[in-house]
ChimeraX commands (.cxc) that place a marker at each C-alpha (Angstrom):
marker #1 position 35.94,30.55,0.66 radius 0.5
marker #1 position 35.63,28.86,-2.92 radius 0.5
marker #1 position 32.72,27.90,-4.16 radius 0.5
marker #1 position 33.08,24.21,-5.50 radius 0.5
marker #1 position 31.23,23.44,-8.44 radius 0.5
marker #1 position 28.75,19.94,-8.58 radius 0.5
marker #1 position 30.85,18.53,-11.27 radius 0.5
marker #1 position 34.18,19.04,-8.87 radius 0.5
marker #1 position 32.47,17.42,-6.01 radius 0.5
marker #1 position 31.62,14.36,-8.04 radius 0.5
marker #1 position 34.98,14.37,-9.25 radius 0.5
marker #1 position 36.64,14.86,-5.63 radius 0.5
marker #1 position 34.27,11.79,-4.95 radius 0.5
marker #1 position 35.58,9.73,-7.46 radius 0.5
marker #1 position 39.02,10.32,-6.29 radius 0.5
marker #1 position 37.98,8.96,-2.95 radius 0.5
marker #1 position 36.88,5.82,-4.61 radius 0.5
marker #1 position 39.86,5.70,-7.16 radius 0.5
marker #1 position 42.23,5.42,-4.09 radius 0.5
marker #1 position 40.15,2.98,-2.08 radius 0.5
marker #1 position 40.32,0.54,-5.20 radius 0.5
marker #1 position 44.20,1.80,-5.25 radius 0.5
marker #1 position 44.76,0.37,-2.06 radius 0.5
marker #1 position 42.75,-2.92,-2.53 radius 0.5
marker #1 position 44.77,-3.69,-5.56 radius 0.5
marker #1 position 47.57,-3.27,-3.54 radius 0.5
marker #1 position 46.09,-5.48,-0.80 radius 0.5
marker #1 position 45.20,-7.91,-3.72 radius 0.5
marker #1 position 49.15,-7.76,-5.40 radius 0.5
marker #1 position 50.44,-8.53,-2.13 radius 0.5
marker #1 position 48.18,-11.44,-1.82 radius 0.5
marker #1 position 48.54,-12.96,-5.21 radius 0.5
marker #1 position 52.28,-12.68,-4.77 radius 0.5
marker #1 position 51.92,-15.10,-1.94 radius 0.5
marker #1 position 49.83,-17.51,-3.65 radius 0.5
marker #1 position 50.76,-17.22,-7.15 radius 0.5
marker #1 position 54.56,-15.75,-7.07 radius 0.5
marker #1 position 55.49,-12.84,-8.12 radius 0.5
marker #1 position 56.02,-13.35,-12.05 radius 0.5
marker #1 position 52.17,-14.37,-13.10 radius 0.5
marker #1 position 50.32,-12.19,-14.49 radius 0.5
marker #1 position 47.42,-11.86,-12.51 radius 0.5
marker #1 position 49.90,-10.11,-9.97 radius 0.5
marker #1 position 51.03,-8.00,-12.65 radius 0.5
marker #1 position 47.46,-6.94,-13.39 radius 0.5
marker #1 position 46.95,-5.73,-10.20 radius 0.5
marker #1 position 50.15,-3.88,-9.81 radius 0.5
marker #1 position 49.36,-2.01,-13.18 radius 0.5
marker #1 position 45.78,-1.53,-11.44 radius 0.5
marker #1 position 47.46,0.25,-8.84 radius 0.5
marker #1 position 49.18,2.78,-11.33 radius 0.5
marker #1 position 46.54,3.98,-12.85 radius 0.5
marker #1 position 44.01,3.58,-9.80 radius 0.5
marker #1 position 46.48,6.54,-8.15 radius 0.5
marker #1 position 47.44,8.26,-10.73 radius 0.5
marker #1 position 43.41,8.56,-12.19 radius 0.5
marker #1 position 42.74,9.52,-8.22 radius 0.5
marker #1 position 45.30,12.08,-8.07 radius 0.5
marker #1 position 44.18,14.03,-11.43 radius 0.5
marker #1 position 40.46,13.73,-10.05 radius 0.5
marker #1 position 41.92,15.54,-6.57 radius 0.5
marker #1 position 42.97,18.20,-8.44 radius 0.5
marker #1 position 40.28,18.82,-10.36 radius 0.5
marker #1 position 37.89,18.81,-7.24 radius 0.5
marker #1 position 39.45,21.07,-5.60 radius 0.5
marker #1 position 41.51,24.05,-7.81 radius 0.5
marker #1 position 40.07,27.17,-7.90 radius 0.5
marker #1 position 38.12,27.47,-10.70 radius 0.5
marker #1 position 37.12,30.87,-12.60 radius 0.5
marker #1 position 33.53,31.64,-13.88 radius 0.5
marker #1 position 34.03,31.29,-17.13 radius 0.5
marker #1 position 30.73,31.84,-18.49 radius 0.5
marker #1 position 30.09,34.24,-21.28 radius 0.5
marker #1 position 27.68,37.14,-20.23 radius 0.5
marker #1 position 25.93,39.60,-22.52 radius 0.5
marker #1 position 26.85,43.26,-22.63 radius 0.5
marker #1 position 23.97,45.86,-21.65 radius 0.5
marker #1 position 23.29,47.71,-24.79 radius 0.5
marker #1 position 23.42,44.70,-26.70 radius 0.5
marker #1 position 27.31,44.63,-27.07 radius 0.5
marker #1 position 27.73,47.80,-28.42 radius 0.5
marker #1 position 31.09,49.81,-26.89 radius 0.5
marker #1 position 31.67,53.12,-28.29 radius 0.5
marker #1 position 35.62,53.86,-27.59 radius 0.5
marker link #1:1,2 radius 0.2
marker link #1:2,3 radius 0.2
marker link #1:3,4 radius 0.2
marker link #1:4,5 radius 0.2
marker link #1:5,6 radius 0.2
marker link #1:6,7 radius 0.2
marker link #1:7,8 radius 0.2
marker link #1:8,9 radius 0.2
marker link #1:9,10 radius 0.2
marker link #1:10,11 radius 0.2
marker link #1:11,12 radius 0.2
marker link #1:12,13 radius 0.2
marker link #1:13,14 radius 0.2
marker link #1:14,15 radius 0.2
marker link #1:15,16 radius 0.2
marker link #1:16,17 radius 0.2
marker link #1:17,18 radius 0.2
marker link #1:18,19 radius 0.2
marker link #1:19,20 radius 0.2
marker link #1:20,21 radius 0.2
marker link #1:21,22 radius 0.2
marker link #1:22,23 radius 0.2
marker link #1:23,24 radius 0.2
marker link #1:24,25 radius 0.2
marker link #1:25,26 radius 0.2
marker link #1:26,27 radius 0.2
marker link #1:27,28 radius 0.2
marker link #1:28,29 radius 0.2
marker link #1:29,30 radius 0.2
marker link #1:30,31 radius 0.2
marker link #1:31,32 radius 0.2
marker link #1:32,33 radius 0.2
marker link #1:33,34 radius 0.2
marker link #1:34,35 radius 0.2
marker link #1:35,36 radius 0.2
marker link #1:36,37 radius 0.2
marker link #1:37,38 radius 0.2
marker link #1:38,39 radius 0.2
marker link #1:39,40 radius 0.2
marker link #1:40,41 radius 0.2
marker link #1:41,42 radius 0.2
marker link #1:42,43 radius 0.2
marker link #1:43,44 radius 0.2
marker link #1:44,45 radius 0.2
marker link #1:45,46 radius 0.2
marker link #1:46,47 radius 0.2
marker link #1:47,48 radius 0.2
marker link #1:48,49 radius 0.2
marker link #1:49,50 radius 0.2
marker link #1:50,51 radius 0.2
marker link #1:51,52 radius 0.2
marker link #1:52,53 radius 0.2
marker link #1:53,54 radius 0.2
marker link #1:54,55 radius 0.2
marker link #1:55,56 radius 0.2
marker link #1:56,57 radius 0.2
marker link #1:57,58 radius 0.2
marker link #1:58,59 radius 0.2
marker link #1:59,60 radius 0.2
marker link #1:60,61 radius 0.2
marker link #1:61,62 radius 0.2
marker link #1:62,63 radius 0.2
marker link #1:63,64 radius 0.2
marker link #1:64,65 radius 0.2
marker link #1:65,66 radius 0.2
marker link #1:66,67 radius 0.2
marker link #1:67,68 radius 0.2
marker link #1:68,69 radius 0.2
marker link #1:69,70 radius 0.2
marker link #1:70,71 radius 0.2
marker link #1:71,72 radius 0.2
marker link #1:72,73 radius 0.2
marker link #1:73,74 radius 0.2
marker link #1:74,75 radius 0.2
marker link #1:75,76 radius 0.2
marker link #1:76,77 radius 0.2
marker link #1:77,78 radius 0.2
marker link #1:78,79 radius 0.2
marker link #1:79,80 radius 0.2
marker link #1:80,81 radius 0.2
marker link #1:81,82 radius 0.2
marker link #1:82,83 radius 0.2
marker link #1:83,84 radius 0.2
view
């Protein structure tokens, strides 16, 4: 099993709330529409909302949970010194 990182849980968690505010600017288009009609801006707002409350959720999914490598430099024993 991979071992998840704490910065790619907090990012997986962001993606949770990134798609919950997704879906209430959905909610809130569909509303506004109703009220408003669907050429003022306000309902354009939240449709644009909805774009980039998906698309920011999606990257944040993927960075939560790809397999990352340890990418941390580590010193030699010997003190780096390789005789070929």
């Amino acid at each position: 099993m991979k071992q998840l990182r704490k910065a790619q849980k907090a990012s997986f968690f962001v993606a949770i709330i990134s798609y919950l505010a997704g879906i209430g600017c959905v909610l809130a288009t569909i509303y506004y529409s109703n009220e408003l009609g669907g050429n003022h801006p306000v309902v354009a707002s939240f449709g644009a909302a909805v774009v980039f409350f998906v698309g920011a959720g999606i990257v944040l999914h993927v960075i939560g949970r790809v397999d990352l490598p340890d990418l941390k430099i580590r010193s030699e024993p010997n003190g780096g010194n390789r005789k070929d």
